[in-house]
N, C-alpha and C positions, 0 to 999 in steps of 0.2 A: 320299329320305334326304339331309339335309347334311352336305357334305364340310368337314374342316379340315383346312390342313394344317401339320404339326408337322416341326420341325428341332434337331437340335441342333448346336452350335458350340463349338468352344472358341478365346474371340474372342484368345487373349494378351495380356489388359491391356485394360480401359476405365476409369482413372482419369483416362484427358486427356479430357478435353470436346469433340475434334475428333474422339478416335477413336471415342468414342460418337455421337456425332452419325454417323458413316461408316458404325457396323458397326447402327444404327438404321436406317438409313435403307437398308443394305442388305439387312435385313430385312423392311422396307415391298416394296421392291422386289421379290422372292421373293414377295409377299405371304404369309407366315408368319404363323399365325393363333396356334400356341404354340412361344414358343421357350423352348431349354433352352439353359444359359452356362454352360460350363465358364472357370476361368483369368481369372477376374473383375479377381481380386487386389483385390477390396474386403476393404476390414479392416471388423471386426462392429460399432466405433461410428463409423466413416467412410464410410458405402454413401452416394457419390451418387446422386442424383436421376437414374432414368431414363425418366422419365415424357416422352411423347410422343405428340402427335395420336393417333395412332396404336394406341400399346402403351399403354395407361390403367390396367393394373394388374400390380403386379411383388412377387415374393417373393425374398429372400436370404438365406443363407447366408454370412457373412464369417469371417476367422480372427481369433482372438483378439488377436493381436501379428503376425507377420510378413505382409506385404500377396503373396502368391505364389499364393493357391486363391482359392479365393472360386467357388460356382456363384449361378444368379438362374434362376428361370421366368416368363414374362411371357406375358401373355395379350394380344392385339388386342382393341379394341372392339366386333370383332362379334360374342367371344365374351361369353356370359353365365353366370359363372363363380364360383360362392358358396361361398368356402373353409368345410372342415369343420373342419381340423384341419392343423398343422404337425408336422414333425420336422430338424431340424438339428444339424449337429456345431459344436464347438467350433473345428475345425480349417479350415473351409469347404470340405468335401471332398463333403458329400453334401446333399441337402435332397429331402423325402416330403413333396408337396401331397395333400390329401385333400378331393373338392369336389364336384359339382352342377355339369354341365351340360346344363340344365333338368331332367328327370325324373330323369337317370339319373348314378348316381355312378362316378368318376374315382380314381386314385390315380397323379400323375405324381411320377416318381423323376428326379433327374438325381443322376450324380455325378463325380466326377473325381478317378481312382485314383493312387497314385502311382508312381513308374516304376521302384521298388523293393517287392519283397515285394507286390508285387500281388494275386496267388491270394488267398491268407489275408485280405487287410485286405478285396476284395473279396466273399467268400464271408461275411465276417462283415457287413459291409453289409449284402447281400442276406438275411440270416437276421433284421435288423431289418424290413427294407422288407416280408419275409414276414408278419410279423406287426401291420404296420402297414398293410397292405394291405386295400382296401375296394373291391366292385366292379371295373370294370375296369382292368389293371394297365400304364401305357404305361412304359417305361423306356428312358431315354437316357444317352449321356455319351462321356467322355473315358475308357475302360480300361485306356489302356496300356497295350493288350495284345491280340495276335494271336490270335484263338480257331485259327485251323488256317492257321499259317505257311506250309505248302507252297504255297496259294494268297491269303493276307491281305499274305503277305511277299514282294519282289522279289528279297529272297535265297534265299527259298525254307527259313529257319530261323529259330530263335529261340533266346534264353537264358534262355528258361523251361523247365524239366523237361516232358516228356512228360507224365508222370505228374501232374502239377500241373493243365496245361491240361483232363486229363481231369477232375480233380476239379471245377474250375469249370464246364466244361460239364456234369456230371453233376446239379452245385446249379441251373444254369438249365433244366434239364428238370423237376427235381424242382417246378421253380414253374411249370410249362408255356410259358416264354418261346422264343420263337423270334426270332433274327439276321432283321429284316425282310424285307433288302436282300438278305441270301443267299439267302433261300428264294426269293425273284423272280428272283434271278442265279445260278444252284447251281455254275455253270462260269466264268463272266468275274469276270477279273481287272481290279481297282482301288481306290485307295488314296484315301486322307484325311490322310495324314502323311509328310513328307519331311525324312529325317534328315542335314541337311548333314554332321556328321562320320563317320555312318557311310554317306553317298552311298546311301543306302536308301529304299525307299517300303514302308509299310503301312498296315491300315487297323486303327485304334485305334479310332475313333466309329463309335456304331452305335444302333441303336435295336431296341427288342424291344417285340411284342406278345405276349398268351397263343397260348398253340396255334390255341385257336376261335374268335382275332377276329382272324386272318390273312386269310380270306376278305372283311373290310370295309377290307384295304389296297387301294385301288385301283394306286399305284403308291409307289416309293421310288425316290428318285435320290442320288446323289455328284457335288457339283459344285465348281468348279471353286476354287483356292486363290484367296481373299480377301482382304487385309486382316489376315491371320492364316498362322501357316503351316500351318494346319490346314483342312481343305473342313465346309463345310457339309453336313451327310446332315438328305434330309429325305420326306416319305412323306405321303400323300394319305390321309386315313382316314374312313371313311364310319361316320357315325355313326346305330346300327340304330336304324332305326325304334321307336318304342315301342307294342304295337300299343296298339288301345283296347279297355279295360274291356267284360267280359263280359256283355253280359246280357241276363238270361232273359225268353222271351216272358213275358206274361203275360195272362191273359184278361180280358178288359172283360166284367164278370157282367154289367152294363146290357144286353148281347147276350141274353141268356137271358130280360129280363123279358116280351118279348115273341112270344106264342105261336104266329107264323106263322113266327120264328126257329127255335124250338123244333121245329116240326112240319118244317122242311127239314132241321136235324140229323139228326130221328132216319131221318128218310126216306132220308138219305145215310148213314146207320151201317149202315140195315139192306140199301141197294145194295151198300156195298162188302161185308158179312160175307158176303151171298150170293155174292159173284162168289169172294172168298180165302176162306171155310172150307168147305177140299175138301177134307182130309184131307189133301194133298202138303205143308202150311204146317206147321209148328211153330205153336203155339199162342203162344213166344214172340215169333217173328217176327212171327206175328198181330197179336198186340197190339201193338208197338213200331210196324208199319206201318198202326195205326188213330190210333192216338195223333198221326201226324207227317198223317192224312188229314185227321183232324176238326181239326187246329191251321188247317189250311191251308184247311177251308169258315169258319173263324172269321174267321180275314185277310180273305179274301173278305166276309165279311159288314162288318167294319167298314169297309172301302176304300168299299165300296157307301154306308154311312153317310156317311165322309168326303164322297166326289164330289156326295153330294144335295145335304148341308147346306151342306159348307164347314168347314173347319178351326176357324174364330173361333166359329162358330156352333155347332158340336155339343153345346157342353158348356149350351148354354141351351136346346137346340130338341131332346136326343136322348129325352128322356123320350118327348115327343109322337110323334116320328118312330118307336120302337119301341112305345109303345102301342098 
């Protein structure tokens, strides 16, 4: 299986040309294969250019008038990444990629909540992204907001209602998401955010997968303040296998035309019914375990064909060769 792996950030400002250059290149560095940008502060007809070696395709979200939101997702060159579909706000608070990578399809969410009335604007978000949703659901961002303060918070609270936080976690269940990094850490304590005027630490960024594609996180990590006053969270995601396409034997009649073929079939039909119809067998059983016998003197017979002739040659020489 191939691994990517996915981060989200929320970088504070790339409208200077140095700091994009820094927080790019600190992403090369991480090697981040999809990154999610909260706090852009691109405005909707101002998005610089963040095109790099590296990152070769990017999606935006900006705010209509005030330059303050703004999220981006950017994909690496190694991914191969064939948009299906957009959704964005006016505000540059949220943005739903919907895509193809290679077989199998994606629906990356990033968003960045605001640090008022959070629950509500969030829960309504997420009842767009629910029905906007296709395939597997990855989800990132900036929350502002503590899902379980006792252990997210260095205070140990928060100025959200009880009752609120349950509501939100009750909408992320209903959509099968799971906190990546907690389910990997259910007891350790650590943060993504440090709040100079309230001398506080928590963790506001996080990333979610569904319930049943937990098992293809290989790892998640919080590292360390960047560039930003916010940390990087990012997670190792294996992407499942796709098996391959079904399919059913089928028999080469050409096998049949030939009646010393013929004459070992039925001489092995009539060895195996003697040895299994003893009366101890179900007549079901019987038959489903004649069925997988005689498949398997047929295999034999053409491998025999194969190894005489030769792969290139059977389809000129098999006539003669079962005559």
């Amino acid at each position: 299986m191939a691994s990517i792996k996915i981060v989200t950030y929320n970088v504070h400002g790339l409208n200077s040309p140095s700091k994009r250059s820094q927080v790019l290149g600190l992403l090369k560095k991480h090697k981040a294969d999809i990154c999610l940008l909260q706090e852009t502060h691109f405005q909707k007809h101002k998005i610089p250019s963040l095109k790099h070696m590296y990152y070769t395709q990017w999606f935006h979200s900006g705010a209509d008038t005030k330059a303050s939101k703004g999220v981006s997702v950017g994909f690496s060159r190694h991914i191969n990444f064939t948009l299906l579909d957009i959704c964005t706000d006016h505000e540059g608070r949220f943005i739903f990629i919907k895509g193809r990578i290679g077989p199998a399809v994606f629906t990356f969410g990033n968003i960045y909540a605001p640090n008022t009335e959070q629950i509500p604007w969030i829960r309504a978000v997420l009842k767009k992204l629910s029905s906007f949703t296709e395939g597997t659901l990855i989800l990132g961002g900036d929350f502002n907001v503590t899902l379980n303060p006792i252990i997210d918070s260095s205070t140990g609270r928060s100025s959200i209602r009880v009752k609120s936080l349950a509501r939100l976690i009750r909408t992320l269940q209903s959509m099968q998401l799971t906190d990546v990094w907690r389910t990997l850490y259910p007891s350790v304590r650590d943060y993504t955010f440090y709040s100079i005027p309230h001398n506080s630490y928590s963790r506001l960024d996080y990333l979610f997968l569904p319930s049943t594609h937990v098992q293809y996180c290989q790892s998640a990590s919080i590292l360390s303040q960047v560039l930003s006053d916010h940390s990087i969270v990012e997670m190792i995601y294996e992407l499942p296998q796709t098996p391959p396409p079904y399919r059913c034997w089928r028999l080469n009649d050409l096998l049949l035309k030939s009646p010393r073929n013929v004459d070992r079939i039925n001489a092995r039909l009539t060895e195996f019914f003697g040895r299994n119809d003893n009366n101890e067998v179900s007549v079901q059983t019987l038959w489903e375990a004649h069925k997988t016998y005689v498949r398997g003197e047929f295999i034999s017979l053409s491998l025999l064909m194969y190894a005489k002739l030769g792969h290139k040659r059977c389809l000129t020489y098999n006539l003669k060769f079962l005559a």
